[in-house]
C-alpha positions in Angstrom: -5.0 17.0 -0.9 -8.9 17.4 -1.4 -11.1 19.1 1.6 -12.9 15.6 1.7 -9.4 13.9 2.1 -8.1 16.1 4.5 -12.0 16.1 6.7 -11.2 11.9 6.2 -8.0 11.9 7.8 -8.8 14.7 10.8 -11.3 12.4 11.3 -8.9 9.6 11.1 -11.7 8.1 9.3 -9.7 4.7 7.6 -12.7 3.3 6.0 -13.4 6.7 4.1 -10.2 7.1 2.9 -10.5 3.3 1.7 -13.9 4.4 0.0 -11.7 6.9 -1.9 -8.4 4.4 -2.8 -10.1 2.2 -4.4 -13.1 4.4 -6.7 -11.1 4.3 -9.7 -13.8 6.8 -11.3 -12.1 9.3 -9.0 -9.0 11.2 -10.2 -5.5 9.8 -9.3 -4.5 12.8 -7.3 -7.0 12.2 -4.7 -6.9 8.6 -4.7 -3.0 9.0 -4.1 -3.5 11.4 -1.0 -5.9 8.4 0.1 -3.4 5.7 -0.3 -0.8 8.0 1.2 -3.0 9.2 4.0 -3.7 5.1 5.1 0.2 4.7 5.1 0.6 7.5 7.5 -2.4 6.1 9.7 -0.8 2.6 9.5 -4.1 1.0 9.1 -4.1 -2.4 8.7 -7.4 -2.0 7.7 -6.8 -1.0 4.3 -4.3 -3.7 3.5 -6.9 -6.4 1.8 -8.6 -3.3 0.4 -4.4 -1.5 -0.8 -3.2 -5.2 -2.0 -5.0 -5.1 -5.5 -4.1 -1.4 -6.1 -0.8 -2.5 -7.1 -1.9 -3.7 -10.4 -3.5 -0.3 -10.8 -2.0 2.5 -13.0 -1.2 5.6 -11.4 -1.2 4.1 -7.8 0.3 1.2 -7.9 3.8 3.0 -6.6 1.8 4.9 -4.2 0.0 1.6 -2.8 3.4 -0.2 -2.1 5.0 3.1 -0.2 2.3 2.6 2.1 1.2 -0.9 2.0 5.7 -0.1 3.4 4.9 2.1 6.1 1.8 0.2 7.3 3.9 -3.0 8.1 1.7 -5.8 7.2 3.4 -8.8 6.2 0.5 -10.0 4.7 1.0 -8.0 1.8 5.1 -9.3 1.5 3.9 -11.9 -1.4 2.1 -9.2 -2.8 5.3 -6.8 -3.0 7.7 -9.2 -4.3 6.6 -8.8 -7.9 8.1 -5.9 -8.1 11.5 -7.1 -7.3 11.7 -8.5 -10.8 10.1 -5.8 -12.5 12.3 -4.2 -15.7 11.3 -1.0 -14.2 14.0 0.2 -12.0 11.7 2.4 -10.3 9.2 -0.2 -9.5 11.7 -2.3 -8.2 13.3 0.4 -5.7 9.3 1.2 -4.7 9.1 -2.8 -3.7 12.5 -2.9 -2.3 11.7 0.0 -0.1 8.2 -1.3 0.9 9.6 -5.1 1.9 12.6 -3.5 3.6 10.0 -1.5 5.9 7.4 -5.0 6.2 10.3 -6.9 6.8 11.6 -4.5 10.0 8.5 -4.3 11.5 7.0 -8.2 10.6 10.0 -9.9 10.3 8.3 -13.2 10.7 5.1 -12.2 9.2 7.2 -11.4 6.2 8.8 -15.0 6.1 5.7 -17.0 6.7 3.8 -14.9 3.9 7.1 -15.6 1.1 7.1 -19.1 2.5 4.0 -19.4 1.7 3.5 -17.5 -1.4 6.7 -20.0 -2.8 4.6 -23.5 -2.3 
């Protein structure tokens, strides 16, 4: 984890960290400690900000773990996706991350699949 990452997080500073998730000029490794970092700080904050990380290479595993631990069912319909990925791995990462959504948003989870389904 970089100095700035680790002063960000001391500082429980969420929008930093955001700042640093989503500069894809930056290098992976400290864009991972960021994403990682806003799991850990469950901040729901990051979520709209996490959400399109999924789609981005290098993170995208990363995002859903802590998109997981943040327990937002907002990003549920987001998730799913990777249920029917041919990537076993990406489908244990979105497994994981809707298991933990759904136990702490149960009905957040619903309403955001319902929805996403229409």
């Amino acid at each position: 984890m970089s100095r700035t990452v680790k002063k960000l997080v001391s500082e429980g500073d969420a929008n930093g960290l955001i700042g640093i998730a989503v500069d894809g000029r930056l290098g992976k490794r400290e864009r991972r400690a960021a994403i990682q970092a806003l799991g850990e700080m469950q901040s729901r904050a990051a979520v709209q900000h996490l959400i399109p990380l999924l789609r981005s290479e290098g993170v995208a595993l990363f995002t859903a773990e802590a998109l997981g631990l943040i327990g937002d069912g907002r990003a549920a319909p987001h998730l799913a996706p990777l249920m029917a990925s041919p990537n076993r791995v990406d489908r244990t990462y979105g497994e994981l991350a809707l298991r933990r959504l759904y136990v702490a948003d149960p009905d957040g989870v619903r309403a955001a699949l319902d929805e996403a389904l229409e």
